[in-house]
N, C-alpha and C positions, 0 to 999 in steps of 0.2 A: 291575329284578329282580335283575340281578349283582348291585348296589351292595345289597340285601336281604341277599343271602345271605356276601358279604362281610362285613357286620357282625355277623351271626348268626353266622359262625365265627369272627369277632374276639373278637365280645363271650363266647365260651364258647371262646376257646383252642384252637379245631381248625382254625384257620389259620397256615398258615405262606408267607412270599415266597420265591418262588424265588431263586436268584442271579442269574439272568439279567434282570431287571426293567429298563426303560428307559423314557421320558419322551418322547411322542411328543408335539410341537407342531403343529396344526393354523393355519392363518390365523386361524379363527373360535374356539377351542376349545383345552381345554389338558388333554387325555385322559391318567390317568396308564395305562399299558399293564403291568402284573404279569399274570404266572403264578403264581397262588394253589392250594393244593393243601387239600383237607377234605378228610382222612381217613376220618371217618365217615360222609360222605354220598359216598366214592368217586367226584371228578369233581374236574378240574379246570377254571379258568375261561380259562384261556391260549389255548385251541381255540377258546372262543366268544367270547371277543374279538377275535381274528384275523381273525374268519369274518362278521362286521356290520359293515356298514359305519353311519355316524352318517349320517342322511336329507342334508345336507351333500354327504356324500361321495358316495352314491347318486344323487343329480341329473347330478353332475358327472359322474360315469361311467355313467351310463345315459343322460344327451343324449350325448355323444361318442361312445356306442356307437351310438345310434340316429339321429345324424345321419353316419355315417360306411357305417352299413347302407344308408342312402338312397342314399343317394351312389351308393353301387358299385347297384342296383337301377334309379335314374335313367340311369345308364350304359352301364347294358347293352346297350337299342337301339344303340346306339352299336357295338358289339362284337359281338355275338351276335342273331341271325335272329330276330326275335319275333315272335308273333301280332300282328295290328294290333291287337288289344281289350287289347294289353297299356298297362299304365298302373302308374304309381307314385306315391304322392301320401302326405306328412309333414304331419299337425297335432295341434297338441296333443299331443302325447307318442304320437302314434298311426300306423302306418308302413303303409299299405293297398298291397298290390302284387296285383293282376289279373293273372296268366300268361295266363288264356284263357278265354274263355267253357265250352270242354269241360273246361280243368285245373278252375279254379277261383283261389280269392283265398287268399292269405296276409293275418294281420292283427299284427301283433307292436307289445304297447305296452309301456307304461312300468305300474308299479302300486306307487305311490310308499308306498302302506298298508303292502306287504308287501315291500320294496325288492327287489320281482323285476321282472325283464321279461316278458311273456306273448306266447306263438307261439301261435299258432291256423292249423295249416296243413292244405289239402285232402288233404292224402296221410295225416301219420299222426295227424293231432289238436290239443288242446292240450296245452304244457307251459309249468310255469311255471319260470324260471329265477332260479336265486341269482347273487349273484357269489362267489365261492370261488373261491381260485388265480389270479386275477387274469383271468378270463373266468367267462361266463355260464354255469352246471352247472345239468339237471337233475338231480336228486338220484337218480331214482328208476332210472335207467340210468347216468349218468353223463356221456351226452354232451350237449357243450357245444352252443347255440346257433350258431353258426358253423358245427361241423360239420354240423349236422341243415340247416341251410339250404346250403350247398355243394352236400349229398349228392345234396337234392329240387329244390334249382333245375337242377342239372346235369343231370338228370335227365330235367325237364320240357322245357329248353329244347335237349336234346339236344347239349351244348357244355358245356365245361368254366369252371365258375364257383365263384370262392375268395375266401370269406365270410372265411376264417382272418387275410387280412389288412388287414381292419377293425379299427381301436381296440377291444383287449382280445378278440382272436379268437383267442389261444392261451394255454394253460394257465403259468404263471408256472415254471420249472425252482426245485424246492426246495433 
């Protein structure tokens, strides 16, 4: 769709490149990265290229995310007092954690269509997350994945548990 509107303000003159422009090499891939400005349609495209990732890049950082959420959830017995009914189990893009038969179940997957990650938690619902900022943002609040699960596991399991320091668990400093 960029690459559309790129040439529709090429081909009528209402595009101009920034200066700042730069040539980002991927392994797979050879993405040229401008900040384009159309005047007349008042938007620039520098935002939404920054802010997608190419499905590529979205595996890569949504397995590391979600094998490293495991991780620290597998762990926990280890560390912190559980229910016996607690269980944690990774397949297929898909992160099932059982707190307790009274808490309930967390479900957090991968949704590679929309290259979010989806929480599905007994406390306050689902949300789906983007990667922006170099962690996982609900849009609609702002808070990141990491923090929403810190907040509620800490919560449930009456002990202090830090999501933040999983692969891509805080926000990138601008």
């Amino acid at each position: 769709m960029i690459s559309k509107i790129i040439s529709f303000c090429l081909s009528n003159r209402l595009l101009s490149a920034s200066k700042q422009s730069t040539l980002h090499i991927t392994n797979h891939c050879q993405c040229l990265r401008k900040a384009f400005t159309c005047p007349s349609a008042n938007f620039t495209t520098g935002s939404i290229l920054r802010s997608q990732l190419s499905e590529l890049e979205y595996h890569a950082v949504a397995d590391e995310t979600m094998e490293s959420l495991t991780e620290v959830f597998e762990d926990l017995p280890d560390s912190v007092p559980c229910d016996p009914e607690y269980d944690a189990q990774y397949s297929s893009g898909v992160l099932t954690v059982k707190i307790s038969d009274k808490f309930g179940t967390y479900v957090i997957n991968k949704q590679p269509g929309n290259l979010q990650i989806w929480l599905s938690s007994p406390v306050s619902g689902p949300f789906r997350y983007d990667f922006l900022e170099g962690t996982w943002i609900y849009k609609r609040t702002s808070h990141t994945l990491h923090d929403v699960l810190s907040d509620e596991v800490s919560k449930a399991l009456n002990a202090s548990v830090d999501f933040t320091k999983c692969a891509y668990g805080c926000r990138k400093e601008s």
